[in-house]
N, C-alpha and C positions, 0 to 999 in steps of 0.2 A: 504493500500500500504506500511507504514511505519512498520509494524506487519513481512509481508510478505519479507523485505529488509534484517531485523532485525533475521528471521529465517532460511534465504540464510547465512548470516555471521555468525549465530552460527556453520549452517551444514559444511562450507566451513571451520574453524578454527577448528572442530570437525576432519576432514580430514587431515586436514595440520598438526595436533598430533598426530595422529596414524602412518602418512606417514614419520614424523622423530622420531620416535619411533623404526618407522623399519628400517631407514635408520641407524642414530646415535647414537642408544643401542650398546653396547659392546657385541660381542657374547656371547653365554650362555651354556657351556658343561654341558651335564649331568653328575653329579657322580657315578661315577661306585666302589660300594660296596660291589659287590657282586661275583668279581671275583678276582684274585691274578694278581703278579708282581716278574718278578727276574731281578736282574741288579747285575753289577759285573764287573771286568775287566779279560782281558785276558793275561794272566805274560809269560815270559820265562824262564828258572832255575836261571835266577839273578836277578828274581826279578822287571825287565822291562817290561814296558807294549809293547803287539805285535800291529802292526796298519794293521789294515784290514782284519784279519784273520774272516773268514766265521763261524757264531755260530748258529747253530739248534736247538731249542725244539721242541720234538715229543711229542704229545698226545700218551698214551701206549693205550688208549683203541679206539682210533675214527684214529689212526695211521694218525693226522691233522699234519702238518709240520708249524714251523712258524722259519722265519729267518732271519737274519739282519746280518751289518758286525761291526765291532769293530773300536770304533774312532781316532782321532789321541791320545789318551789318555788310549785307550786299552778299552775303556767302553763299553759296551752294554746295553742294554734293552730293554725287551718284556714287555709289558702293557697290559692290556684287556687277562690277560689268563682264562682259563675255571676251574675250581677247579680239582684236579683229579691227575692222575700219570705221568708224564716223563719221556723222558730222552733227555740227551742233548749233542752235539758233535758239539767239536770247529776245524777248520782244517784252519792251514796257511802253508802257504811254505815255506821248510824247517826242519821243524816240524812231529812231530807224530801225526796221529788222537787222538785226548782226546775223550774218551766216557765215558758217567758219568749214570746211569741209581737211580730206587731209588727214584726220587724225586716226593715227596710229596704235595701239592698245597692243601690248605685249606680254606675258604671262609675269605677274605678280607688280605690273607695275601702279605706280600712284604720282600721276602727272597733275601738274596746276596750271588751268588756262583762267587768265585774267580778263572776260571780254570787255571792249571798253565802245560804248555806245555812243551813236554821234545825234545828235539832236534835227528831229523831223520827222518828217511825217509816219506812222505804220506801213504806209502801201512803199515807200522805200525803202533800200534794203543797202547793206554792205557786206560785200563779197571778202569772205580771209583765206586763202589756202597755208595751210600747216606742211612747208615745204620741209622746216628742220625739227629733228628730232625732240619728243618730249623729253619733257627734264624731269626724270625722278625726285621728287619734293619727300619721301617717308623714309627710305632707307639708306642707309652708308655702304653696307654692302660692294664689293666690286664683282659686277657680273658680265658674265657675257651669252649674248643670245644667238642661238642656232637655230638659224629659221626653215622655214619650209623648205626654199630653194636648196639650201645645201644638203638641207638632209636627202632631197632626192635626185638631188643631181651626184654629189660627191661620190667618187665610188667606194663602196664599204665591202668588206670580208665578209661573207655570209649574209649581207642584208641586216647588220646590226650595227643600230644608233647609236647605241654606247661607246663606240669608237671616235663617235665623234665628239667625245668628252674632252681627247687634247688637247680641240683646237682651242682650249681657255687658253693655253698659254702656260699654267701653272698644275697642267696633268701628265702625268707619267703612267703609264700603265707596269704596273707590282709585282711579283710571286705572290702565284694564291695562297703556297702556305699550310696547304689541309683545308683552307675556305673556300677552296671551288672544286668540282668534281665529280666523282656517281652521289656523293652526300644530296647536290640542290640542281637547278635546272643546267644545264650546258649552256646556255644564254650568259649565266652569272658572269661578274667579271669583277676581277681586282685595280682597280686606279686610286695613284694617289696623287690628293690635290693638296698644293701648298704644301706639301711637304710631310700629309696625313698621313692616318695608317692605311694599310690597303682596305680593309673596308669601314672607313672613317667618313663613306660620303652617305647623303641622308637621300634617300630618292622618294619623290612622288610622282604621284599619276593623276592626274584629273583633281587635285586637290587631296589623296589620300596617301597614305603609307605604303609604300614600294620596297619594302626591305624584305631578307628571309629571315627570322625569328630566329632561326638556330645562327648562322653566320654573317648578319647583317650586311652581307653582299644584295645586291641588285634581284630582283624577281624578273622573270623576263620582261621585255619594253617590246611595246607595239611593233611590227613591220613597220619602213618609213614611209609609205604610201597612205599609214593610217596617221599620222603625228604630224599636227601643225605644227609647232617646234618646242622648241626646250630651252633653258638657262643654265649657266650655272655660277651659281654665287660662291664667293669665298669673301674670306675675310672680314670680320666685324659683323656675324650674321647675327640676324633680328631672332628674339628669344622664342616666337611666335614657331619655328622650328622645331626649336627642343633637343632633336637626338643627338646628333654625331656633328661634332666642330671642323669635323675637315674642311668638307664643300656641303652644296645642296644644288641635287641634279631636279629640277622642276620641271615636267613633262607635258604636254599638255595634247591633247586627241582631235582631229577636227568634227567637227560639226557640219550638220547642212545649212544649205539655205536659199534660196528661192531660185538659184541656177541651180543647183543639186535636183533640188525635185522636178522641174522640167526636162531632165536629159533623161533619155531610155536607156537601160543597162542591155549590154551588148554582151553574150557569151560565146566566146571563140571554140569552135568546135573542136 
C-alpha cells in the first residue's frame, strides 16, 4: 500500500513539472537564418523622417507583396524575407511615389535602405535602381557568398557543393580522422576554416541543422541544380549560431515562382 502511495506522488509531481514547464517557460522563437531583412527610415529632402507613409516590397519573381507603414520615427521593417530580387515603393501624401527596383536579398542578410522622398504630387513617381551592393547593417561576421552561377557552372568532383567551400579563401580541406567513412554518409567531408578543427564548421539547410550527431561533419547537401547558393561566415560569428566556432556553411534550396510554374517539365527518354 505504502509502495503504491509512494508511486501516485512521484506520477502526480512528475505532472505538476511538465505542467509548469508549459505554463512558466518563457516562449521560444525559432531562428530564422536562412532568410534576409531590410529596415530603414523614410526622409523628406530635409532630411526629416515622414510618419506613416505606406512602404512595399515586391518579390520580382513570385510578384509576393509585403507591406507595412512607417513609425513615428520614419522607421520601417520587413523581417522573414525570402532571399531573391525586389523592389520596393514608399508613397505618403504629399509626396512623389519613390520606386527603387535592383534589390538584391542574399541568405542571412540584413541591409538598410534609407528612401528619401521628393515633394509632389502621388501620380509622380521617382525611379532608383540599386546598381551597388547592399551593405550589411547587423552582423560583423566576414562572409563570402557562393551563388547560383558558380555552383552550376564551376566544375565539381562528383557533383558536390561542399567543395566549393575553399573558395572562402580561409578553407583547406583536412584528414577525416575516423570522422568520415562507412561510420556516416560518403557525401561527408572534413574542411577546415580559419584555421578550425576539421569538423568545426556548423552547417544548415533551409534554416535548420545540417550536422551528423555522432561526428558533426556535414549531412549530405543538395545536388547543385537544387541550391540557390550558400555562405560562409567566419570570424566574429553572431551567437544566434551556437554550435561550432570554426565557420558557418549556410545553404539555402531554390524555390519556384511564376516562370517555374508556366514551363512544362520535359523527360528525356
Amino acid at each position: 500500500m505504502l509502495g503504491m502511495y509512494r508511486a501516485g506522488a512521484v506520477c502526480a509531481l512528475a505532472i505538476f513539472g511538465i505542467v509548469s514547464i508549459g505554463v512558466f517557460a518563457p516562449p521560444v522563437t525559432a531562428q530564422s537564418v536562412a532568410i534576409a531583412q531590410v529596415s530603414g527610415r523614410v526622409l523628406d529632402p530635409t532630411g526629416a523622417p515622414i510618419v506613416g507613409a505606406q512602404v512595399r516590397i515586391i518579390e520580382t519573381g513570385k510578384q509576393q507583396r509585403h507591406e507595412t507603414v512607417s513609425d513615428g520615427e520614419g522607421r520601417y521593417t520587413f523581417p522573414n524575407l525570402p532571399i531573391g530580387s525586389y523592389r520596393m515603393e514608399v508613397q505618403a501624401s504629399g509626396f512623389k511615389l519613390y520606386s527603387q527596383s535592383g534589390i538584391l536579398l542574399q541568405v542571412g542578410n540584413s541591409v538598410e535602405i534609407n528612401p528619401a522622398l521628393a515633394v509632389g504630387s502621388v501620380n509622380e513617381s521617382i525611379e532608383v535602381t540599386a546598381s551597388a551592393e547592399m551593405v550589411e547593417t547587423r552582423e560583423t561576421s566576414i562572409s563570402q557568398l557562393i551563388d547560383q552561377r558558380r555552383i552550376v557552372d564551376l566544375p565539381l568532383n562528383g557533383r558536390q557543393p561542399t567543395q566549393l567551400i575553399v573558395l572562402s579563401g580561409a578553407a583547406v580541406t583536412a584528414p577525416g580522422g575516423g570522422m568520415t567513412g562507412s561510420k556516416n554518409y560518403a557525401s561527408s567531408t572534413t574542411i577546415s576554416v580559419a584555421g578550425g578543427q576539421a569538423n568545426g564548421v556548423n552547417y544548415l539547410l533551409d534554416g535548420g541543422d545540417h550536422n551528423d550527431n555522432a561526428t558533426n561533419v556535414n549531412l549530405p547537401v543538395p545536388f547543385p541544380d537544387a541550391l540557390q547558393e550558400f555562405s560562409v561566415q567566419t570570424s566574429s560569428l553572431p551567437a544566434r549560431y551556437g554550435l561550432h566556432p570554426g565557420a558557418v556553411v549556410n545553404a539555402v534550396t531554390k524555390s519556384g515562382n511564376e516562370q517555374h510554374a508556366r514551363r512544362s517539365i520535359r523527360v528525356s527518354p
